[in-house]
C-alpha positions as CSV (number, residue, x, y, z in Angstrom):
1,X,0.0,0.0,0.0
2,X,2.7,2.4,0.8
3,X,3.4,2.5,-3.4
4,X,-0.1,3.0,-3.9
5,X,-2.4,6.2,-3.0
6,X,-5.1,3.0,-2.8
7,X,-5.8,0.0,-4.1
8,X,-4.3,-0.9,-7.4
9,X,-3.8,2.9,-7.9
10,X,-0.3,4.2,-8.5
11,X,0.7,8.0,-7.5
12,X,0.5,10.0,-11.3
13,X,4.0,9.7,-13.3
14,X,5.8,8.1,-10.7
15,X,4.8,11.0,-8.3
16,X,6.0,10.5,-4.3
17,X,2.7,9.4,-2.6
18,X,2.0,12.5,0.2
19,X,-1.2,10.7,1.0
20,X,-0.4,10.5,4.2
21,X,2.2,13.4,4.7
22,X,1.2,16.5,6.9
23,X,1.0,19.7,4.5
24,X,3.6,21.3,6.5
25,X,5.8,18.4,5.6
26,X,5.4,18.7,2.0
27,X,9.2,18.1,0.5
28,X,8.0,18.4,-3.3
29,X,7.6,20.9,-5.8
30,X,4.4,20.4,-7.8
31,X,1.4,18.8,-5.7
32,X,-0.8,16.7,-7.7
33,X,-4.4,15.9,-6.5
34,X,-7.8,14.4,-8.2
35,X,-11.1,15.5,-7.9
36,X,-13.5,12.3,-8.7
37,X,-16.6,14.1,-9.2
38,X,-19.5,14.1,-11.8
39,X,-22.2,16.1,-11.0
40,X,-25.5,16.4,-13.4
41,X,-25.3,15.3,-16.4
42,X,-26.2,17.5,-19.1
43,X,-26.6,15.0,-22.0
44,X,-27.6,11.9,-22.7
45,X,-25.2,8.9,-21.4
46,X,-21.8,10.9,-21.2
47,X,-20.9,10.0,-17.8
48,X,-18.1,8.3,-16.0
49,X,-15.5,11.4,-15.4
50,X,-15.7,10.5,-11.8
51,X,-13.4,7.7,-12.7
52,X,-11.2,10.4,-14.8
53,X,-8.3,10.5,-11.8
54,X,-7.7,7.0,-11.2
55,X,-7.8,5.8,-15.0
56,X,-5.3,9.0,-15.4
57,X,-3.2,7.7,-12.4
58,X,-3.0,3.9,-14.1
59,X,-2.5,5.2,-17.4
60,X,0.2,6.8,-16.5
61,X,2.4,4.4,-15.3
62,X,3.7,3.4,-18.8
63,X,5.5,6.5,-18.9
64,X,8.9,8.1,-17.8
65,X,8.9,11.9,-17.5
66,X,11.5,12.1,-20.9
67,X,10.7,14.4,-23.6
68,X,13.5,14.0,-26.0
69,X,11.7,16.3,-28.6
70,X,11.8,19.1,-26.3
71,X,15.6,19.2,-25.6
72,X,15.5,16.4,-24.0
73,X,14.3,17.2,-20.8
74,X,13.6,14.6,-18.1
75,X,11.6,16.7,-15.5
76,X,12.0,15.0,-13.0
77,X,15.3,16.1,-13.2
78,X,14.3,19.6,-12.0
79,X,10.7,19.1,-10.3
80,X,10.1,16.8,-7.3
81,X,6.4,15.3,-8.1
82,X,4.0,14.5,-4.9
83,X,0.9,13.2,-5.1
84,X,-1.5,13.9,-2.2
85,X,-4.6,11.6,-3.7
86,X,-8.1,12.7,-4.2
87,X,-10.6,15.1,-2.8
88,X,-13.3,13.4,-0.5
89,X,-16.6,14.4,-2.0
90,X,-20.3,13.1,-1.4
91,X,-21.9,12.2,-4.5
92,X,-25.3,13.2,-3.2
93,X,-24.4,16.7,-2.0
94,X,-23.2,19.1,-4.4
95,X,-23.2,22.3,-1.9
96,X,-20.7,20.4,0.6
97,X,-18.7,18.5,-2.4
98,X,-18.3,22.0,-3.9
99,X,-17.1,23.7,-0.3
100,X,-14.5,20.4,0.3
101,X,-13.0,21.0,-2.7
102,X,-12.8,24.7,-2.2
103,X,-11.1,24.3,1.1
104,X,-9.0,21.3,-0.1
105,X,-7.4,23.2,-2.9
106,X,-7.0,26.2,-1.0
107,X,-4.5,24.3,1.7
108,X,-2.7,23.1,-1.4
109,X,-2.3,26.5,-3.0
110,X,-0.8,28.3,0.4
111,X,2.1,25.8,-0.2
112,X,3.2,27.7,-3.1
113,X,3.5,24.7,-5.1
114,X,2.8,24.4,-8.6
115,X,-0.9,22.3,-8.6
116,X,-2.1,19.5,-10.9
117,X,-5.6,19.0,-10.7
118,X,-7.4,15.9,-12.7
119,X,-10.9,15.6,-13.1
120,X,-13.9,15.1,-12.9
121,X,-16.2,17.1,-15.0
122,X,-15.2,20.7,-15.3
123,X,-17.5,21.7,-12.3
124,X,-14.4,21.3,-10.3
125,X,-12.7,24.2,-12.0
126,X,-14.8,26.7,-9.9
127,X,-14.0,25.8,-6.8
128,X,-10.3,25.2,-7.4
129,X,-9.7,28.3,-8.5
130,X,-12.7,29.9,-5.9
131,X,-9.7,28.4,-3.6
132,X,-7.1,30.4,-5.5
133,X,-8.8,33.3,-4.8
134,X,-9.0,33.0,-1.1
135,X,-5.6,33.5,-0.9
136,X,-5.3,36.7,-1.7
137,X,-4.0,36.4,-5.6
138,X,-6.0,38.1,-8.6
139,X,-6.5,35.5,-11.0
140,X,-6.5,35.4,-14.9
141,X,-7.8,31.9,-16.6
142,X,-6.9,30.4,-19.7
143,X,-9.9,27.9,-20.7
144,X,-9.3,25.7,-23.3
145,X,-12.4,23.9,-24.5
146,X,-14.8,23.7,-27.1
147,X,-17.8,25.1,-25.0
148,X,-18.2,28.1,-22.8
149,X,-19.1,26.5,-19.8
150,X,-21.1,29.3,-18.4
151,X,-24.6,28.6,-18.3
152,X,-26.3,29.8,-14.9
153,X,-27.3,27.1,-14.2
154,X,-28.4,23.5,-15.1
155,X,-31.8,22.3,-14.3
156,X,-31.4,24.4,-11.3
157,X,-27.7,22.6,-10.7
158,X,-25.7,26.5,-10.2
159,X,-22.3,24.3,-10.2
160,X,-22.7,21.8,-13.0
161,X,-20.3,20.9,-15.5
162,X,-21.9,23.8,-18.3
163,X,-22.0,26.2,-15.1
164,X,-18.4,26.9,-13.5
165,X,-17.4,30.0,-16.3
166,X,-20.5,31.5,-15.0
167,X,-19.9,31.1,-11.2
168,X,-15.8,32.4,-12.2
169,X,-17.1,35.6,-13.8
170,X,-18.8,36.0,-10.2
171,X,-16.2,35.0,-8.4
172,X,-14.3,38.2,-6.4
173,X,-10.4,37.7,-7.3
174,X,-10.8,36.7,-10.7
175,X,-10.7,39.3,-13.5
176,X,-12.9,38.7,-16.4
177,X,-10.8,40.5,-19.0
178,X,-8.2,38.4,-18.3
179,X,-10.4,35.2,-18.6
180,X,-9.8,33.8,-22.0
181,X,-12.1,31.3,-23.2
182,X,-9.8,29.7,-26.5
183,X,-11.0,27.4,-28.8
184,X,-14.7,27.4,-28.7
185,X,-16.6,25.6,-31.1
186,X,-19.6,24.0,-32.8
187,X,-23.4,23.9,-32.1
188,X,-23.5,22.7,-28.6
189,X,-22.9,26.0,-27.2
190,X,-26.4,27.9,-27.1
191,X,-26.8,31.0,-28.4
192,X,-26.7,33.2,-25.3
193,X,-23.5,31.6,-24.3
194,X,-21.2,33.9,-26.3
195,X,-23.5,36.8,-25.1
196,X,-23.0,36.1,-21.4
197,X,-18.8,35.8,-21.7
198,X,-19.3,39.4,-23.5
199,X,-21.3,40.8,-21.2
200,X,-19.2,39.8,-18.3
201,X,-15.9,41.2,-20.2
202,X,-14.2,37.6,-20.7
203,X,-12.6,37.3,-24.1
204,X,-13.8,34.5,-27.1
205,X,-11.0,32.6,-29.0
206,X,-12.4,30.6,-31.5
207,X,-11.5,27.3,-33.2
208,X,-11.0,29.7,-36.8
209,X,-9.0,32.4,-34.5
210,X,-6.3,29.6,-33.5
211,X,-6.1,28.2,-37.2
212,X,-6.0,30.9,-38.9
213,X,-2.8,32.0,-37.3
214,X,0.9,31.3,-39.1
215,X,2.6,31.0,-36.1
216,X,0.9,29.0,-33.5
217,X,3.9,29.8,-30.8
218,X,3.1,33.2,-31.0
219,X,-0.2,33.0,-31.1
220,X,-0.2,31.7,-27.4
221,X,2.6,34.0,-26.4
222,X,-0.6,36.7,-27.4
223,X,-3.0,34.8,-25.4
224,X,-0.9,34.3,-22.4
225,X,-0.4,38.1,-22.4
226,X,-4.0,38.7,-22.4
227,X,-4.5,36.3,-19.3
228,X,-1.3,37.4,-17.2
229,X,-2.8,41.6,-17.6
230,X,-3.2,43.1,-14.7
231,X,-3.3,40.0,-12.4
232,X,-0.7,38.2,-9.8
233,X,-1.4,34.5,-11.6
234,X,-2.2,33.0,-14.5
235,X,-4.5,29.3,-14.3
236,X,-4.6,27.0,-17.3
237,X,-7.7,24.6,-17.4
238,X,-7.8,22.1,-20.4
239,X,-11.6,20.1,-20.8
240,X,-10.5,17.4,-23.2
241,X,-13.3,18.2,-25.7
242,X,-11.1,21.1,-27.6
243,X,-9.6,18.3,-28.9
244,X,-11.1,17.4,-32.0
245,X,-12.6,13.7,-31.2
246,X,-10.2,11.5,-33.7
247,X,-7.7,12.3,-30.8
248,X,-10.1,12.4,-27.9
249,X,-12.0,8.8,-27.9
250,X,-12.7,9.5,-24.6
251,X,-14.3,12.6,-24.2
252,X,-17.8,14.0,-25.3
253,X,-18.1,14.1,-29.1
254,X,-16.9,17.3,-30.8
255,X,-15.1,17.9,-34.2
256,X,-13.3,20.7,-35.6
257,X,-10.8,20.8,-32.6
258,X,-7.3,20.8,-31.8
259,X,-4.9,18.7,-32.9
260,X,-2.7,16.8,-30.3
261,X,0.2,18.5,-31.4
262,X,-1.8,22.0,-31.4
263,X,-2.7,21.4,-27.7
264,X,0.5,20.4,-26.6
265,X,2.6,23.1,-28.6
266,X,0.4,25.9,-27.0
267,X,0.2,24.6,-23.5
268,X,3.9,24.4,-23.3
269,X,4.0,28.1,-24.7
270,X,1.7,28.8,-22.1
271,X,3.6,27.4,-19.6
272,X,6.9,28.9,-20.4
273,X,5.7,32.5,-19.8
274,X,4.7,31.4,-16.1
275,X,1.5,29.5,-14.4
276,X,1.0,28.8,-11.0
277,X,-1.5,25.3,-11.7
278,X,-3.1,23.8,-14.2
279,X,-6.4,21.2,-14.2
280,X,-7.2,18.6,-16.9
281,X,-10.9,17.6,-17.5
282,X,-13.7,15.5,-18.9
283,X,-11.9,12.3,-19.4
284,X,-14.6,9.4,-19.5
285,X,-12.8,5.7,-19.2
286,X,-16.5,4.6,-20.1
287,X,-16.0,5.4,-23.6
288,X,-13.0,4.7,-24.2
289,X,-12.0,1.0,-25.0
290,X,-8.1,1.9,-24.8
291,X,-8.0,5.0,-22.9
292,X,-6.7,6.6,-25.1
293,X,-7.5,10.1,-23.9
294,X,-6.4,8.9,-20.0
295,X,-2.8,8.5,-21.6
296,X,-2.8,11.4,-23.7
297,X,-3.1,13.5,-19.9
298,X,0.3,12.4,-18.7
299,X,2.0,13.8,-22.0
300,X,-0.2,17.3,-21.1
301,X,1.0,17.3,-17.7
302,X,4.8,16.7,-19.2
303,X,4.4,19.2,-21.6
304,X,3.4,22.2,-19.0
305,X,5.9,21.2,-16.4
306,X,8.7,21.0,-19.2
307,X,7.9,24.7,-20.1
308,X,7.6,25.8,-16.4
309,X,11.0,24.4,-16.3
310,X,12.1,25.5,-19.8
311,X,10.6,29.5,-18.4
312,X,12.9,29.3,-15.4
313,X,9.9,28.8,-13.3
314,X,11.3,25.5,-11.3
């Protein structure tokens, strides 16, 4: 057990297990955590994200942390990796699931550490940063996704999966300017969705906006700018679904999206230029025969913590 965080269930990338280490304790540079938790859902039978961090977890244990086509970096070379296991949340009580994972995330953000949040459906993203917040820091987001994710509420549900944008653009600490929803997409965003990140200030980055650029690099050197202005922090969240679905078997159905190498090329851009965390969402081992999309996440992670290195941020 003491290789495991629980059961057959390895620490992510060969992380130290700080399952049962005291926070003041912590000896390691990024923290990694999971957040099991599917609220609602909002369509049909896409569900299963709750599974998300341990399918992530076993998944990753195919990998080293080498990136030989980025300079050959071996991060753990530079960055001590802990993993301190998974938020304890009540499937039947969203108020109090919401409030643990606020509190939890805001214990691991007064470390200083660089956080690694897996998901879970994108619900999660509200309170982690909510968390953020709390600590005094002024917040700018980079969302990457193919949805706004800011719908008041759902069915009455005000911290559902199509909700947390919403809650954000309420949320004391975080400035909406410097919110930057990139990569939206496609016909299952509603109408009033683009009206309500407008209204609220945040900034739209389309799907066409990102291809339509001839140098991807700096492209995301421009968005980064727009999320660090006039803010201490900047937060990345990824929801799988802004990759286009040949490379995201495991996520909810969308087309027209990122490549892999799109994703990765502007998330390490992204990371270079300086983030304090990072979350990775709506990973669904139910639909996905070869988890195919629970091993792409260990190759994101890689690819941020190589540019926080590659930044001089480690």
């Amino acid at each position: 057990m003491s290789t495991n965080i629980y059961g057959n269930t390895p620490p992510l990338l060969g992380a130290k297990n700080l399952t049962s280490t005291k926070e003041k304790d912590y000896d390691t540079d990024v923290l990694i955590y999971g957040v099991p938790w599917e609220g609602a859902c909002t369509w049909g039978d896409y569900t299963g994200c709750e599974l998300g961090p341990k399918q992530i977890r076993l998944s990753s244990a195919r990998y080293s942390t080498y990136l030989p086509e980025l300079d050959h970096i071996n991060v753990e070379d530079h960055l001590r990796l802990g993993d301190v296991g998974d938020v304890g949340i009540i499937p039947h009580n969203v108020p109090e699931t919401m409030d643990r994972i606020e509190a939890f995330a805001e214990d691991l953000w007064k470390t200083g550490k660089f956080l690694v949040g897996m998901g879970g459906d994108h619900g999660i993203t509200y309170p982690v940063v909510k968390g953020l917040t709390n600590t005094g820091k002024k917040v700018g987001i980079i969302h990457l996704d193919s949805h706004y994710d800011n719908m008041p509420h759902h069915e009455g549900d005000k911290f559902a999966r199509s909700t947390p944008f919403m809650r954000l653009y309420e949320t004391e600490g975080v400035r909406n300017e410097s919110l930057i929803h990139t990569g939206i997409k496609g016909p299952r965003n509603k109408p009033e969705t683009g009206k309500y990140a407008k209204d609220a200030g945040a900034v739209t980055l389309t799907i066409n906006d990102i291809r339509e650029q001839s140098d991807l690099k700096k492209y995301a050197n421009e968005i980064y700018e727009m999320a660090s202005k006039d803010v201490d922090v900047v937060y990345l969240t990824i929801c799988s679904d802004v990759l286009d679905f040949a490379f995201n078997p495991g996520g909810p159905v969308d087309g027209n999206g990122l490549t892999s190498y799109e994703l990765l090329t502007m998330i390490y851009e992204f990371a270079k230029r300086g983030l304090c965390g990072m979350d990775f969402v709506e990973v669904y081992p139910q639909q996905d025969f070869n988890q195919n999309s629970a091993h792409f996440v260990s190759t994101a992670v890689l690819y941020v913590l190589a540019g926080h290195i590659h930044g001089g941020h480690a």
